[in-house]
Backbone as JSON, one array per atom type, in Angstrom:
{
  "sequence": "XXXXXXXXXXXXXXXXXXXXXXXXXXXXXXXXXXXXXXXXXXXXXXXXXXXXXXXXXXXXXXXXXXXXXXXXXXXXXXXXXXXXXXXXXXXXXXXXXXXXXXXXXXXXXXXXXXXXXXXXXXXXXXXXXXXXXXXXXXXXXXXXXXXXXXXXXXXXXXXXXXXXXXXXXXXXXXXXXXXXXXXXXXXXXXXXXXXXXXXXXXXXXXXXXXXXXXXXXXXXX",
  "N": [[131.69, 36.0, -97.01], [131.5, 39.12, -97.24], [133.65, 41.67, -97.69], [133.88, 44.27, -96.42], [135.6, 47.03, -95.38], [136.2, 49.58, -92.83], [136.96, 52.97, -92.81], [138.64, 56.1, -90.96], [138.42, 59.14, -91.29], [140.79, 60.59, -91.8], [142.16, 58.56, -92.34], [141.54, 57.41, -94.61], [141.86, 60.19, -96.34], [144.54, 59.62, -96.63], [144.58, 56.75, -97.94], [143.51, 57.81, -100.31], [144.94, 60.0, -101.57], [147.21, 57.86, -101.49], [146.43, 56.19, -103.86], [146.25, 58.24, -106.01], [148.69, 58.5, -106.64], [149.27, 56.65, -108.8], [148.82, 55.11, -111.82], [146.07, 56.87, -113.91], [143.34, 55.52, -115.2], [140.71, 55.58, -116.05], [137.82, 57.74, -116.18], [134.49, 58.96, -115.05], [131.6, 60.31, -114.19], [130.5, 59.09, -112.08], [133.69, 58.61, -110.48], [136.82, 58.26, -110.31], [139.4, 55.76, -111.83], [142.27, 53.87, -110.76], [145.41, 52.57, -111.34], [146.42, 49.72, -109.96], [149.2, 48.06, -109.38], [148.35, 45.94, -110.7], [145.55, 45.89, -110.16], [142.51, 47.47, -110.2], [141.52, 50.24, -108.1], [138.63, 52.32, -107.61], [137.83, 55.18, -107.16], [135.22, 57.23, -105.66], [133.58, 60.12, -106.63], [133.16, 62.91, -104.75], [130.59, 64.25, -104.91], [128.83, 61.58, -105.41], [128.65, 60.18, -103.91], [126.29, 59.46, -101.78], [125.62, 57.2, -100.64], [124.25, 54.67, -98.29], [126.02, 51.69, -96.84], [124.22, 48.54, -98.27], [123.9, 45.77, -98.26], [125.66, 45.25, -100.43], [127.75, 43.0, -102.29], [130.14, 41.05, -102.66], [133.32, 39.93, -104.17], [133.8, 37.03, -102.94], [131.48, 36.72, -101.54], [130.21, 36.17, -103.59], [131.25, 34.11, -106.67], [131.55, 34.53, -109.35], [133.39, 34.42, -112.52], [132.43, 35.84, -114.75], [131.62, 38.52, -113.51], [132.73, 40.77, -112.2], [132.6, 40.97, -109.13], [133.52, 43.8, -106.37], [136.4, 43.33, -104.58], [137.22, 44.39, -102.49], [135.55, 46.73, -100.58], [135.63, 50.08, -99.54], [134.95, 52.12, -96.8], [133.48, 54.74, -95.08], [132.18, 57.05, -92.43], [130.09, 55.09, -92.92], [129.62, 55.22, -95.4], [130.42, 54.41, -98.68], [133.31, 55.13, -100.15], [135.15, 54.24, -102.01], [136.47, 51.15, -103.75], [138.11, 47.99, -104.45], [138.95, 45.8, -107.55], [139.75, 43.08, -109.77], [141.35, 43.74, -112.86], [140.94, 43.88, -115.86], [142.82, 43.97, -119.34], [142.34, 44.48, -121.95], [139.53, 45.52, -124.3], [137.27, 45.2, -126.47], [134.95, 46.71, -126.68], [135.33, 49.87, -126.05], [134.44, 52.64, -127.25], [136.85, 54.02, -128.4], [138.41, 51.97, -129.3], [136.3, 51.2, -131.48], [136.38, 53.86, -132.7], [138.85, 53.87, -133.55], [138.67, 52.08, -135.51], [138.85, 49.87, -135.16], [137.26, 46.14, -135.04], [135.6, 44.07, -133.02], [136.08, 40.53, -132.79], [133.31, 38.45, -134.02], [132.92, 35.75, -133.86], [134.5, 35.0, -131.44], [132.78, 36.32, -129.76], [130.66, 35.33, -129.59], [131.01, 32.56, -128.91], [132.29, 33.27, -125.93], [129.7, 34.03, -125.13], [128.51, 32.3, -123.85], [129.41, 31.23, -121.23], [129.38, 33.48, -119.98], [126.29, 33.74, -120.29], [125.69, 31.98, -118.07], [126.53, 32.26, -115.97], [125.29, 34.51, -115.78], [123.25, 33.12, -115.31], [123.57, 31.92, -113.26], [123.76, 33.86, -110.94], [120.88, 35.2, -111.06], [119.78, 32.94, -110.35], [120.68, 33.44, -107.42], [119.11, 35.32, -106.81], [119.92, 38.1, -107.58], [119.58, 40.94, -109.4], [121.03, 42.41, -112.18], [122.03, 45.49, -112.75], [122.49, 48.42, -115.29], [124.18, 46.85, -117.23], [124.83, 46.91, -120.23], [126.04, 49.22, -120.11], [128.44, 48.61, -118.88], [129.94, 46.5, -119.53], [132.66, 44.58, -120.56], [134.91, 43.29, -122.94], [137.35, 41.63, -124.05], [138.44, 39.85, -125.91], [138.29, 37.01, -125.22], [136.75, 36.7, -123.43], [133.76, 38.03, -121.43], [133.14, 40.56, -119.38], [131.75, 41.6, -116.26], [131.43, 44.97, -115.3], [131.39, 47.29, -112.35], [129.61, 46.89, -109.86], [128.01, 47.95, -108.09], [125.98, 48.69, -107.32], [124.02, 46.33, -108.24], [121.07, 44.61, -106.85], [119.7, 42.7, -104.27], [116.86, 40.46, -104.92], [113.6, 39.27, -104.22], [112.82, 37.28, -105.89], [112.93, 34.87, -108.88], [115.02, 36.63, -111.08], [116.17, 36.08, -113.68], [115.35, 36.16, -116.3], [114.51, 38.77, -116.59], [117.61, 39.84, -116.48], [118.84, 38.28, -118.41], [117.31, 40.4, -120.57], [119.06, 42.32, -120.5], [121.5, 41.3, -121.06], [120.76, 40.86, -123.98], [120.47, 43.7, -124.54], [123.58, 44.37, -124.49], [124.66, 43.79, -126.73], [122.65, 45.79, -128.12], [123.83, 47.92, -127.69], [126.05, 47.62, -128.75], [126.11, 47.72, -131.39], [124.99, 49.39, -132.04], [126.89, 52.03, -131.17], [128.66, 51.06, -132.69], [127.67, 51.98, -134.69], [128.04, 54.57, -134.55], [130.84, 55.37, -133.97], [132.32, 54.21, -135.3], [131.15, 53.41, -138.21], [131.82, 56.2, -138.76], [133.92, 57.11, -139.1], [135.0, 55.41, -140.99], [132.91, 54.42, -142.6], [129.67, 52.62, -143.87], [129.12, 48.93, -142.99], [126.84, 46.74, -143.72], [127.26, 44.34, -143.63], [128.43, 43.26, -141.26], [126.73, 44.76, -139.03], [124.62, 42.91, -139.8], [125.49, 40.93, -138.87], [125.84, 41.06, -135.78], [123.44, 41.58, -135.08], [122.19, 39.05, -135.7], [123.0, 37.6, -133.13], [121.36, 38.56, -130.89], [118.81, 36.31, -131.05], [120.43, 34.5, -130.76], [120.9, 34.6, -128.03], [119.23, 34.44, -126.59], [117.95, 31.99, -127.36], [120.33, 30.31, -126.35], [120.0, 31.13, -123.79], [117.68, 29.69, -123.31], [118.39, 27.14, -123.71], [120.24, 26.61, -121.37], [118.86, 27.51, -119.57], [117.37, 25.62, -119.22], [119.32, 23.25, -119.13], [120.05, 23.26, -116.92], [118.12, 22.9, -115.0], [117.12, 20.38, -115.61], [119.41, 18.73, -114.69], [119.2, 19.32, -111.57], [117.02, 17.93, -111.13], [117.71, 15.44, -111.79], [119.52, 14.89, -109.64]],
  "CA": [[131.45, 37.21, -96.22], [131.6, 40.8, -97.7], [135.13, 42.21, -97.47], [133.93, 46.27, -96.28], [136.4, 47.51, -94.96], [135.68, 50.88, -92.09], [138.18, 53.84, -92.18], [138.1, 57.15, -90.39], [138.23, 60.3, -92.42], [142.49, 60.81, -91.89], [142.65, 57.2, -93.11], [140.8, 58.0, -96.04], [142.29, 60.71, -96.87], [146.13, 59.01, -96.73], [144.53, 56.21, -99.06], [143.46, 58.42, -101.45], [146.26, 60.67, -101.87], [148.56, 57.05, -102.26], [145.82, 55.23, -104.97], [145.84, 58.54, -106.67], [149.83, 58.59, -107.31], [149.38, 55.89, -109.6], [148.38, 55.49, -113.49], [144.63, 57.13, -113.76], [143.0, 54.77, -116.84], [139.19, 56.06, -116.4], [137.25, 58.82, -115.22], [133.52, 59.16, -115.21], [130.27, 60.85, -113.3], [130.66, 58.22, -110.74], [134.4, 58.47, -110.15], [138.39, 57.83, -111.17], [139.76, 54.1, -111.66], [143.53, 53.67, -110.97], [145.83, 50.81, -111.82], [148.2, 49.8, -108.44], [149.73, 46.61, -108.87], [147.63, 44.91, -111.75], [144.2, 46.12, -109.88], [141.87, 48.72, -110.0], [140.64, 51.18, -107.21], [137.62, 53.35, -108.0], [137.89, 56.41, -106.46], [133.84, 57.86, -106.05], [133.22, 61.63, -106.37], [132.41, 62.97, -103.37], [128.91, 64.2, -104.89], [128.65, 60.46, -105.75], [128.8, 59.59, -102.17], [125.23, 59.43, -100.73], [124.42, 56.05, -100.69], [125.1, 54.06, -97.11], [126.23, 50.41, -97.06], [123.25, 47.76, -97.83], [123.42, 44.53, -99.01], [126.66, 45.06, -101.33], [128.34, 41.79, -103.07], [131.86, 40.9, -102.82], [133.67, 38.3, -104.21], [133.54, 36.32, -101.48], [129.72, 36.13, -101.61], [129.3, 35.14, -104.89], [132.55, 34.43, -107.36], [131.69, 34.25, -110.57], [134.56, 34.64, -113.2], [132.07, 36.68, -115.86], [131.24, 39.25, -112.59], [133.65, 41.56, -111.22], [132.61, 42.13, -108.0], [134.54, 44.1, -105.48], [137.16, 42.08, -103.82], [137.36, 44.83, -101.11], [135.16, 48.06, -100.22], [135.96, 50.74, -98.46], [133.45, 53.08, -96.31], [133.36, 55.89, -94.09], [131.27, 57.27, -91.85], [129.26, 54.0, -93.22], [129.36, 55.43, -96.84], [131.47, 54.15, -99.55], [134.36, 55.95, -101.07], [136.11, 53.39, -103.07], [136.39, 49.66, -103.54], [138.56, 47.5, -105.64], [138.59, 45.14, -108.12], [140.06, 42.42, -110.66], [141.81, 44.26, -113.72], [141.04, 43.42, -117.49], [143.4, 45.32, -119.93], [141.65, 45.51, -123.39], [138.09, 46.22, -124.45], [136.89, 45.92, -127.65], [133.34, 47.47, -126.2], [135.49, 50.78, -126.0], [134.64, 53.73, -128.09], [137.95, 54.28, -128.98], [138.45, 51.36, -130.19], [136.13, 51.21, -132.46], [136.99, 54.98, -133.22], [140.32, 54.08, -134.71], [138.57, 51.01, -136.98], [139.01, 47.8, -134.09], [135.68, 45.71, -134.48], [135.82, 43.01, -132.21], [135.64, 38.89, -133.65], [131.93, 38.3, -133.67], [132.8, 33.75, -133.46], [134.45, 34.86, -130.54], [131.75, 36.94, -129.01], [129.81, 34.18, -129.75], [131.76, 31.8, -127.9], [131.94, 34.11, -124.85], [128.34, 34.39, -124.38], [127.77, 30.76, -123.25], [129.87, 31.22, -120.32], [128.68, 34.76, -119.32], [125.33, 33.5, -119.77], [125.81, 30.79, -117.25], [126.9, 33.04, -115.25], [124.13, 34.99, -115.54], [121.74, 32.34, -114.64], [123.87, 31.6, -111.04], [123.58, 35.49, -110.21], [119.69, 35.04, -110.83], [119.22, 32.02, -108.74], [120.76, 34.33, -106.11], [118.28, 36.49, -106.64], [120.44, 39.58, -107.74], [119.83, 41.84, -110.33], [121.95, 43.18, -112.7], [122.19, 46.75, -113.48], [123.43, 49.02, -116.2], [125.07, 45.57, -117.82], [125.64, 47.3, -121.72], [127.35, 50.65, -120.12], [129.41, 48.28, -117.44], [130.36, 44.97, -119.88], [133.9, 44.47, -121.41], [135.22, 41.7, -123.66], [138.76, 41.25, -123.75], [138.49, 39.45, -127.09], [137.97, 35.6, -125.56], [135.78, 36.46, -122.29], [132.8, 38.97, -121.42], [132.97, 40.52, -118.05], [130.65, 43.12, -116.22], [131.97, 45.4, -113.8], [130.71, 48.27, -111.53], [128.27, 46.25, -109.63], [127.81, 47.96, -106.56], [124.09, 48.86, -107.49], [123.26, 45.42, -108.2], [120.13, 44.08, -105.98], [118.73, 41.16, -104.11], [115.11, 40.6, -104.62], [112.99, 37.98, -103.83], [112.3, 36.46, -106.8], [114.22, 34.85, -109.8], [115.36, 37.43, -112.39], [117.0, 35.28, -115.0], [114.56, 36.54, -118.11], [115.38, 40.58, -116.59], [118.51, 39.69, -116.51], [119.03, 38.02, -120.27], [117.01, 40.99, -121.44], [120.02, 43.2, -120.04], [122.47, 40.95, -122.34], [120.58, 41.47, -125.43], [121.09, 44.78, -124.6], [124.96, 44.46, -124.63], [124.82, 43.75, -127.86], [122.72, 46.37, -129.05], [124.22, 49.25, -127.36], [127.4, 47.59, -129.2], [125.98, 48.02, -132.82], [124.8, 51.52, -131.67], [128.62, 52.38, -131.06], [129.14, 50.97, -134.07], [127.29, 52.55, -135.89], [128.18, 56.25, -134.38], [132.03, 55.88, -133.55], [133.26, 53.53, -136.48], [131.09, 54.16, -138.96], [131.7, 57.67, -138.99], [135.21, 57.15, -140.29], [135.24, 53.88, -142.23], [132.07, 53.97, -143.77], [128.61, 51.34, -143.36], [128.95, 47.9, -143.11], [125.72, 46.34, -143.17], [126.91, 42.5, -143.42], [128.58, 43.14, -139.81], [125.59, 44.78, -138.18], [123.37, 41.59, -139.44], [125.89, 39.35, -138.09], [125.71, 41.68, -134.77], [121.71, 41.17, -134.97], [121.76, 37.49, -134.9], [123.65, 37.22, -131.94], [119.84, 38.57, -130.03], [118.23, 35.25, -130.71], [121.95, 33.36, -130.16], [121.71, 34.99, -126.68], [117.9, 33.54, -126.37], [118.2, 30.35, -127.81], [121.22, 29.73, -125.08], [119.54, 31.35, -122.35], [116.46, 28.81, -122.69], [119.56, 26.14, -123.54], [121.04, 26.89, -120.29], [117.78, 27.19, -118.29], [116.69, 23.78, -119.44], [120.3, 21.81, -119.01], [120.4, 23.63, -115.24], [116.65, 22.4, -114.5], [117.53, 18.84, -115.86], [120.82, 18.36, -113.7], [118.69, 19.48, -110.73], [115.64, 16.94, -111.27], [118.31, 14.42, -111.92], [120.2, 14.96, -108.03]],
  "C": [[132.0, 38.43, -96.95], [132.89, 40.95, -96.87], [134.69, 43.75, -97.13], [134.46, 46.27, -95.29], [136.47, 49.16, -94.09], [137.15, 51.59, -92.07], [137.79, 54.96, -91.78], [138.32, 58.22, -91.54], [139.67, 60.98, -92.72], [142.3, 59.68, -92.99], [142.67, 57.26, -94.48], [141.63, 58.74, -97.05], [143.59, 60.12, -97.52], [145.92, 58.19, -98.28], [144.11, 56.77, -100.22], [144.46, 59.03, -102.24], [147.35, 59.41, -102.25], [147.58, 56.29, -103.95], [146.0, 56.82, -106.29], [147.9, 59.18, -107.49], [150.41, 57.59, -108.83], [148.59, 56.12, -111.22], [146.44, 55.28, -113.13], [144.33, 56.34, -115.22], [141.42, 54.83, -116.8], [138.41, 56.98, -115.45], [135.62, 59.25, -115.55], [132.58, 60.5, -114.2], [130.31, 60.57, -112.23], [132.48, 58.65, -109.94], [135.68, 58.13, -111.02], [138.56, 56.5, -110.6], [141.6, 54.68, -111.54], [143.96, 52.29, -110.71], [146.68, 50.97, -110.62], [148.19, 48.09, -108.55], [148.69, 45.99, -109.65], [146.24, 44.99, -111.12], [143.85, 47.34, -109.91], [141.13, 49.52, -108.61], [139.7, 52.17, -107.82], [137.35, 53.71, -106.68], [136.3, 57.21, -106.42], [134.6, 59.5, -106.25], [132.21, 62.07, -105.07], [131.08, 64.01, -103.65], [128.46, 63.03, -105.01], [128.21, 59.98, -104.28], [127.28, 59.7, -101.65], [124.82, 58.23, -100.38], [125.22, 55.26, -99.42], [124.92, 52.67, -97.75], [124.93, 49.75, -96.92], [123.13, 47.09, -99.06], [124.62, 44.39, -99.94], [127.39, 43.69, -101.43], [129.65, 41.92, -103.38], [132.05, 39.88, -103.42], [133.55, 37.24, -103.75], [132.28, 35.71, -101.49], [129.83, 35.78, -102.9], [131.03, 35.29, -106.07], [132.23, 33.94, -108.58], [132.43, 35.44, -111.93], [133.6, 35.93, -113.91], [131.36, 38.69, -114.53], [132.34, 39.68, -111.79], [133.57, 42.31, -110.3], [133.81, 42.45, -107.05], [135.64, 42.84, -104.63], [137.44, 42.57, -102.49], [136.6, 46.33, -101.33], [135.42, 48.79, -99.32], [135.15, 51.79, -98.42], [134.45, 53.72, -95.6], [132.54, 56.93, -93.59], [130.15, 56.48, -92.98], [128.84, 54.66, -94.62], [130.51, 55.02, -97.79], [132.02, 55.2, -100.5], [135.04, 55.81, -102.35], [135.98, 52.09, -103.18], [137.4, 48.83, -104.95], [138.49, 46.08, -105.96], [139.83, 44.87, -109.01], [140.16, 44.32, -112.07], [141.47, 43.81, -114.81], [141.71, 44.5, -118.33], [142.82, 45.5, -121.19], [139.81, 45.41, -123.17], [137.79, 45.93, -125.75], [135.7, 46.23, -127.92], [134.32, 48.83, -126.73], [135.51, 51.29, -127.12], [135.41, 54.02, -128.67], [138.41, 53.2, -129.61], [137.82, 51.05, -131.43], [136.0, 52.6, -133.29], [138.21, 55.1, -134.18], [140.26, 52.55, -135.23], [139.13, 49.55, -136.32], [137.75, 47.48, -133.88], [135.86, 44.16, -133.56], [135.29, 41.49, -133.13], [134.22, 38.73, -133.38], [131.36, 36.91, -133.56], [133.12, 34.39, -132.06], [133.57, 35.32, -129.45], [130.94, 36.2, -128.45], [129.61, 33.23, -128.49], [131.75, 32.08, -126.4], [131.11, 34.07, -124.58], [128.14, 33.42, -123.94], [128.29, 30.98, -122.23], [128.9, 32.45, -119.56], [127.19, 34.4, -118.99], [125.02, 32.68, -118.64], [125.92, 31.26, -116.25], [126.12, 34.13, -114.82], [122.79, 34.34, -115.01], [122.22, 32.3, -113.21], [123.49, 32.96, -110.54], [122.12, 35.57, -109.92], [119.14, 34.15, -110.0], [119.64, 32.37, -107.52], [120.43, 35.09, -105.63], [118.45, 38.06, -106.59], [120.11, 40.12, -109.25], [120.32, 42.69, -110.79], [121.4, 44.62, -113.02], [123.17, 47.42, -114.3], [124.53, 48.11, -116.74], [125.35, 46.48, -118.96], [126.18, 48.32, -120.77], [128.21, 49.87, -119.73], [130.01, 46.81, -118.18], [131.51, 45.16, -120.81], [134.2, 43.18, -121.84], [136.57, 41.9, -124.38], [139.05, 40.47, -124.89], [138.76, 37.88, -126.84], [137.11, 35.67, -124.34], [135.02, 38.01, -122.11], [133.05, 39.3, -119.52], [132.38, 42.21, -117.51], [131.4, 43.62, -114.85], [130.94, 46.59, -113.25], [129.2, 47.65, -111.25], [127.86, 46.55, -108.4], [126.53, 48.35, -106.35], [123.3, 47.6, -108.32], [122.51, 45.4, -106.77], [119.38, 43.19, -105.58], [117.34, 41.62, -104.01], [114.48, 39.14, -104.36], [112.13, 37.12, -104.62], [113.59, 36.27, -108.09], [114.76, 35.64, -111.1], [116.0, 37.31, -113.53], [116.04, 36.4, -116.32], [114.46, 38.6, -117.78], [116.57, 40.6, -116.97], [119.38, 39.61, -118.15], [118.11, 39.34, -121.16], [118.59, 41.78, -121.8], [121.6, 42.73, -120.99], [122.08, 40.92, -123.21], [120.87, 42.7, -125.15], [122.64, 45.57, -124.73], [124.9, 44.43, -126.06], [124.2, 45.28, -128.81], [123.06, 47.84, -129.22], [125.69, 49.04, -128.56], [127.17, 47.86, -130.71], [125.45, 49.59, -132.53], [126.0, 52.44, -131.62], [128.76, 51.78, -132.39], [128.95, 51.74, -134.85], [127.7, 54.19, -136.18], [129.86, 56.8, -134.36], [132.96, 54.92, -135.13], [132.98, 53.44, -137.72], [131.55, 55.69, -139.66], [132.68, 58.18, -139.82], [135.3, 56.69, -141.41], [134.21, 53.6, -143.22], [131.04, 52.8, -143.35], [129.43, 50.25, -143.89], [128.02, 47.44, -142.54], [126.01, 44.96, -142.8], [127.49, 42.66, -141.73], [127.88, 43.73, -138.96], [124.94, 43.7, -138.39], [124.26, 40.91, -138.67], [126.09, 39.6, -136.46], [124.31, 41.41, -134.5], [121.59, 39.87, -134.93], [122.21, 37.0, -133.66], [121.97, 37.66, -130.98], [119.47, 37.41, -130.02], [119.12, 34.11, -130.59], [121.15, 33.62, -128.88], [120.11, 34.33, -126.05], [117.53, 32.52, -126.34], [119.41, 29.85, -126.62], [120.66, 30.11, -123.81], [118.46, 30.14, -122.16], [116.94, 27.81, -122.84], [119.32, 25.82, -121.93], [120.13, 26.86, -119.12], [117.3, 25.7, -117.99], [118.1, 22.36, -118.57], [119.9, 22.09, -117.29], [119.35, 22.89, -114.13], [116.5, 20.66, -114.53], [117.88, 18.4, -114.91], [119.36, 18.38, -111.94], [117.53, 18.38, -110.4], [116.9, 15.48, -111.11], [119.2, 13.74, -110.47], [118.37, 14.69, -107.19]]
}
């Protein structure tokens, strides 16, 4: 069951003013993240704010490790303000990292994607679709995990092969950053963009893996 949580417009206010005494560690279009107690709150912008509650995904409803959905939302006057979530502390997606010459292991990336993908197939047999996966995916340097999912959507059909397009696309937003924030200092390296380009038909070759073992098991019950 969805954890949303109703407060009045005092309430609100109170929790804002205490989430926003704490360490701010990202600030976008959408909204500010703060850290309280080893979790994050995202704080919207109140131009952000139009969208009423429907259909949103909590933990609760669906828990998979590579998916950081909300663990609690919070509305008012039946619009969401905030909602929080599971913490990861590094990145080596972030800009800045590869700004000051950190490229992330590309075995372990590797490694990582079998899980995530797996994880991507249960979300599709639930008939949700991912959005904005490359802006919203971090990798922590032994696991992949996607956050800001509150504009994922159920549909009524299975979206696995939308879905796996949306992780080739992690990848190639990540050689795109490469190429603009770490090049720029350090200079080309072409042998670690190819070995960034084979990971596309890795992430293909396991997705039709992963469709096949899942389809097996199932025939086999």
């Amino acid at each position: 069951m969805s954890l949303i949580l109703h407060y009045t417009e005092e309430e609100k206010n109170i929790l804002e003013r205490n989430w926003k005494h704490n360490k701010e560690i990202g600030k976008g279009s959408e909204g500010t993240c703060y850290l309280v107690d080893n979790e994050i709150f995202k704080v919207y912008n109140e131009d952000y704010i139009n969208h009423n509650i429907n259909n949103y995904i909590c933990r609760d409803d669906l828990d998979l490790e590579s998916f950081l959905f909300p663990i609690e939302i919070y509305t008012c006057n039946n619009k969401v303000f905030a909602c929080k979530t599971k913490y990861i502390n590094n990145n080596f997606f972030d800009k800045n990292t590869l700004y000051f010459g950190i490229t992330t292991d590309l075995n372990k990336l590797k490694e990582a994607l079998i899980p995530f993908i797996k994880d991507v197939y249960e979300l599709s047999k639930n008939n949700i679709v991912a959005k904005d996966l490359p802006l919203n995916t971090m990798f922590d340097g032994e696991k992949l995990y996607a956050i800001d999912t509150l504009s994922y959507k159920k549909v009524n059909y299975d979206p696995y092969e939308e879905n796996i397009n949306l992780v080739k696309d992690i990848i190639e937003l990540y050689i795109e950053s490469y190429e603009f924030f770490y090049e720029e200092l350090n200079g080309e390296n072409k042998e670690f963009k190819d070995e960034c380009r084979k990971l596309i038909p890795y992430i293909e070759s396991t997705a039709e893996r992963i469709k096949e073992e899942y389809s097996t098991a199932i025939q086999r019950k």
